[in-house]
N, C-alpha and C positions, 0 to 999 in steps of 0.2 A: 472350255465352258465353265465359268462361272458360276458358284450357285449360294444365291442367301436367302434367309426365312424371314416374312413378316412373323414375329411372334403373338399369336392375339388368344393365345391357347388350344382350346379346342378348332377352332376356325386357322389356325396356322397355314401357311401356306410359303413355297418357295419361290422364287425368282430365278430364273437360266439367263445367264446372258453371254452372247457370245456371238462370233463370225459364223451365218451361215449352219445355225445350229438347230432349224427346224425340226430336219427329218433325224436327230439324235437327239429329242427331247420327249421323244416317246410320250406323245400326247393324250394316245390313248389311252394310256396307263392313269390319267386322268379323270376319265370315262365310265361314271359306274353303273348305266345302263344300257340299254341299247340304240338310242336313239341321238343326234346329235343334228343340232341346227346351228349352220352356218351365217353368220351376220358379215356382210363385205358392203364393199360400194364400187362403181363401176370405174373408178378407176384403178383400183386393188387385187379386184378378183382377175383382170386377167393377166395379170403379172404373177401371183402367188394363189390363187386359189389349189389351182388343180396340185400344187406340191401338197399342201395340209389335206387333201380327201384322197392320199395315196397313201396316207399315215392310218387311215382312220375303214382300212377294210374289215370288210364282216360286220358292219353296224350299217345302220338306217342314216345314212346323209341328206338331208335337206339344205337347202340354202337360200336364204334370202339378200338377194343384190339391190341393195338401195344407191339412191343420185348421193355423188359424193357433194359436201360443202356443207360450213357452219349454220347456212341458213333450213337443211333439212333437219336439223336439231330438232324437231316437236315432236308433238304426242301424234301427229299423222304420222310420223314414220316410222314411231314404236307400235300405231297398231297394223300396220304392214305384219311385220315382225310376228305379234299376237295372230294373226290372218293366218299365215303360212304355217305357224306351229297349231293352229288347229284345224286347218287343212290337211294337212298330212298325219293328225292324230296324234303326237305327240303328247307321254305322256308323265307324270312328276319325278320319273326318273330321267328324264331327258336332259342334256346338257346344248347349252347353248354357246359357241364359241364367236368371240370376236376378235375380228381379221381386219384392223385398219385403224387409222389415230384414234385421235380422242373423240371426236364426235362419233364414229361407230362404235368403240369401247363404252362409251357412257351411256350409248342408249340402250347397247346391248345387255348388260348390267344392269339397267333398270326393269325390261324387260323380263330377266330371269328372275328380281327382287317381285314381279307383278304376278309371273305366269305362275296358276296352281297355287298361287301364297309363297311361291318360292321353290327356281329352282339350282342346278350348280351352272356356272359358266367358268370359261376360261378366257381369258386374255391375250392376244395374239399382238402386240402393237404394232404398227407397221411405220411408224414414225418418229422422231427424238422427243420430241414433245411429250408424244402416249407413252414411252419408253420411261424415260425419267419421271414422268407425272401422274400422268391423267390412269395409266394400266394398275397405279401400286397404293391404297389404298382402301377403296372399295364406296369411293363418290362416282354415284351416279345419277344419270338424271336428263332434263331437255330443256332448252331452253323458254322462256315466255317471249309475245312481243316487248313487255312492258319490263321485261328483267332477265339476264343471262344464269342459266339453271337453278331456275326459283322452283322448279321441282320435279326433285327426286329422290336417292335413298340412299343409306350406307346399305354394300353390300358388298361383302366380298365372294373376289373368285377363289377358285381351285388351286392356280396354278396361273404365271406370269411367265411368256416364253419370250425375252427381249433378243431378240435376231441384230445386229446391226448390220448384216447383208444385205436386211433391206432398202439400206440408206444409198445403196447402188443404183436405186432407182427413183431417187427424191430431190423432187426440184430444191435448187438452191436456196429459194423463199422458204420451203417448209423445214431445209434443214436450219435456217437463224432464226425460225420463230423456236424452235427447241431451245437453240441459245439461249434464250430469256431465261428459260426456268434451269437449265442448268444453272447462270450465273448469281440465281435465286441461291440455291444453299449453300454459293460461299458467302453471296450479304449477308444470311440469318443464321448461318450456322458453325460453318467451318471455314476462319481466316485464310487458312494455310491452301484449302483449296479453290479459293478465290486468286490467290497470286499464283497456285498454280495455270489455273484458267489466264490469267494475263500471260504468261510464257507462253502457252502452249494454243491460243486463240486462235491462228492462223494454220495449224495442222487441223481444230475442230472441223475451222470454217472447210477445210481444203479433204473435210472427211479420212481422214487417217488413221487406218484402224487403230493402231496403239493407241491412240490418243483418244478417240471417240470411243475404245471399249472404258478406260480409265476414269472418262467422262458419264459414262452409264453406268457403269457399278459405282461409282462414290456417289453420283446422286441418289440411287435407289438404294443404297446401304445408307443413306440422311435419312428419307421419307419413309423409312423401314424401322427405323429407330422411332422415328419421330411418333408414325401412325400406331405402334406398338405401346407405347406413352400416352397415348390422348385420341382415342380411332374415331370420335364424336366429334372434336373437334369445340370441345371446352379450355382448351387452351394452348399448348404451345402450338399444335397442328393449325392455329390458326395464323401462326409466321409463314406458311406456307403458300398465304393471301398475299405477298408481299410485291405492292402493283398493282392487284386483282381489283381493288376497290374503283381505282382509277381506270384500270383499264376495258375492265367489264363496263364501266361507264361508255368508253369509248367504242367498243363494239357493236354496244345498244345502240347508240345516237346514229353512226355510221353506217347502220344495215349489217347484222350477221351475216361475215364471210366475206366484207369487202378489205377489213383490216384483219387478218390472223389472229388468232387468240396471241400466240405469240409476240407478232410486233404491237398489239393493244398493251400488253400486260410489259415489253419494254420501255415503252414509253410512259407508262403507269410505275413503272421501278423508279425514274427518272424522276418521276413527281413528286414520289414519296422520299427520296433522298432530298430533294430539292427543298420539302418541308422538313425534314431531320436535320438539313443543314441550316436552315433558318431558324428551328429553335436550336441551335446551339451544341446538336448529339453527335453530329458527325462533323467531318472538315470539308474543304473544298473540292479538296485533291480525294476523298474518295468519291466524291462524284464527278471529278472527270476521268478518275479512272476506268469505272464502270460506263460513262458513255464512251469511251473509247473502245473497249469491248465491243459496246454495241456497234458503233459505227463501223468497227473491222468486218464483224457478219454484217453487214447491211441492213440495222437493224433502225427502228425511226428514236427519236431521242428524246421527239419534239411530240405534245397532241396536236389534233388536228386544229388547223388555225377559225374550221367555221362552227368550233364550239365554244361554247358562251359559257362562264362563270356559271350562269342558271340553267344550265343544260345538264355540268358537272353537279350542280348539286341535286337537282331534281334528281338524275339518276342514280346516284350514289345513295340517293336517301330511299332507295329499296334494296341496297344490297343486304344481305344475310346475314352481315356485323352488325348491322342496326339496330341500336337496344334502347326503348323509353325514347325512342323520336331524336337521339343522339349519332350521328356521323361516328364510326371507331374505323381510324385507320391501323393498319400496320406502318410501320415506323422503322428506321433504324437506329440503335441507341450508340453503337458503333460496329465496326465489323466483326462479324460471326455474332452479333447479339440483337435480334428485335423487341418490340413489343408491340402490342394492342393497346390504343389508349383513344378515347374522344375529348384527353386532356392535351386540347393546343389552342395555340390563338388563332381565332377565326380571320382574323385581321394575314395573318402569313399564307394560311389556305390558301386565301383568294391572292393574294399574289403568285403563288403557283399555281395557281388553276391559270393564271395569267400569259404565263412563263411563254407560250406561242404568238404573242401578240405585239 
């Protein structure tokens, strides 16, 4: 087992990552009152629930089991959540643990940012996605109809328990939507583990522990570094958008949970090289190399072809970069190096916004 620290000071907190390393991660030791509510979703809990509430005897276990899928994202499913922990009385010493990707991590984490003014949660990811992303930080939040997580909170957890045992039991789709954001921190961060990822793509795809444990500790030792630098997200943390603008576009248009965050935010990487390479920052060859990746995990390359130039812009012009009524993409200037800038030609956008047609 693997162990590294978000450093943010007094809010610090560690990361476990390893094979099957649950019930040795002594969760409750986490735990600093008596009370504990479980957050899952009904395809999670009955795979792994009952191993995490054999960890956690001698306290009060509650649990709430929500519909799994990106479209239960809202503020109805967080007041479920809010329901049960004041059902069963639950009170500001309680901990709230989340047991499932990103969409249960995020809500549940918003959840404990609301209940009482605040309370501790723990992170449980049950996905590559939640594993390398969405679990290590401390963004939280729900989706809008009208924009993908336009609101929620920093907050962080306790405690980050990255199992990749659980990947034993994850449809092949959910393990290539992880791909994306893995192959995120070698675009913006780290060259070397970019070509590594090109060697070793087809052991990710084929779930290989050596290679998938290799895979989750260098991306979570990136967004550990990174989050620990910038935990608001005034600046570098916001290379960690890279795709996001595009692809959050592409998830809104298409009905949350019909395209994965994952395969949106691949095809959103695509766009944003596609414009890097059009002004001039990057070459050709690293964006076939990256769609090549993608396409080994079965990942989309292309957006969808029944979205329109004015689709892409409408929605992109509420995403969260948006400053003074200006588009900021994330960019890359070459490999391992992004930036944030709403300095491009308008005239190349719309050629890649094009790029499907």
């Amino acid at each position: 087992m693997d162990a590294l620290k978000v450093e943010l000071g007094d809010r610090s907190y560690p990361i476990f990552i390893g094979e099957n390393i649950l019930t040795q991660s002594n969760i409750a030791s986490f735990v600093s009152g008596k009370q504990v509510m479980i957050v899952s979703n009904e395809t999670i809990a009955p795979l792994h629930l009952q191993a995490l509430v054999d960890q956690l005897a001698g306290l009060q276990v509650d649990q709430v089991i929500l519909p799994d899928g990106e479209q239960f994202k809202n503020l109805a499913s967080v007041e479920l959540i809010f329901d049960q922990l004041l059902e069963k009385r639950h009170n500001r010493t309680t901990t709230l643990i989340a047991l499932g990707g990103g969409v249960v991590g995020d809500m549940t984490g918003f959840a404990a940012a609301c209940y009482q003014r605040g309370v501790n949660f723990i992170q449980i990811p049950t996905t590559l996605l939640s594993q390398v992303d969405s679990s290590v930080g401390g963004k939280t939040g729900v989706n809008h109809p009208l924009g993908k997580n336009m609101v929620g909170a920093f907050y962080q957890p306790q405690v980050v328990v990255a199992d990749i045992g659980f990947f034993s039991t994850l449809a092949k789709r959910e393990v290539a939507a992880g791909i994306s954001e893995v192959v995120k921190y070698g675009l913006i961060y780290d060259a070397d583990f970019f070509v590594w990822l090109e060697e070793n793509m087809q052991a990710i795809v084929n779930i290989d522990p050596q290679a998938m444990s290799y895979a989750v500790k260098r991306s979570c030792e990136i967004k550990a570094q990174v989050v620990a630098e910038d935990e608001t997200e005034q600046g570098i943390r916001a290379w960690l958008n890279l795709g996001h603008t595009f692809g959050h576009a592409i998830e809104t248009h298409q009905g949350y949970g019909n395209w994965l965050h994952g395969e949106a935010v691949a095809a959103g990487t695509i766009m944003a090289l596609d414009l890097s390479c059009r002004l001039g920052w990057i070459s050709e060859e690293l964006l076939a190399r990256t769609k090549a990746m993608f396409e080994i995990a079965g990942l989309p390359v292309l957006p969808p072809e029944n979205m329109t130039e004015d689709d892409f812009i409408q929605l992109m012009s509420v995403d969260k970069k948006v400053l003074e009524g200006k588009i900021r993409l994330v960019l890359i200037k070459e490999l391992g190096r992004a930036i944030v800038t709403d300095d491009f030609d308008h005239d190349l956008l719309k050629q890649t916004l094009a790029i499907a047609k």
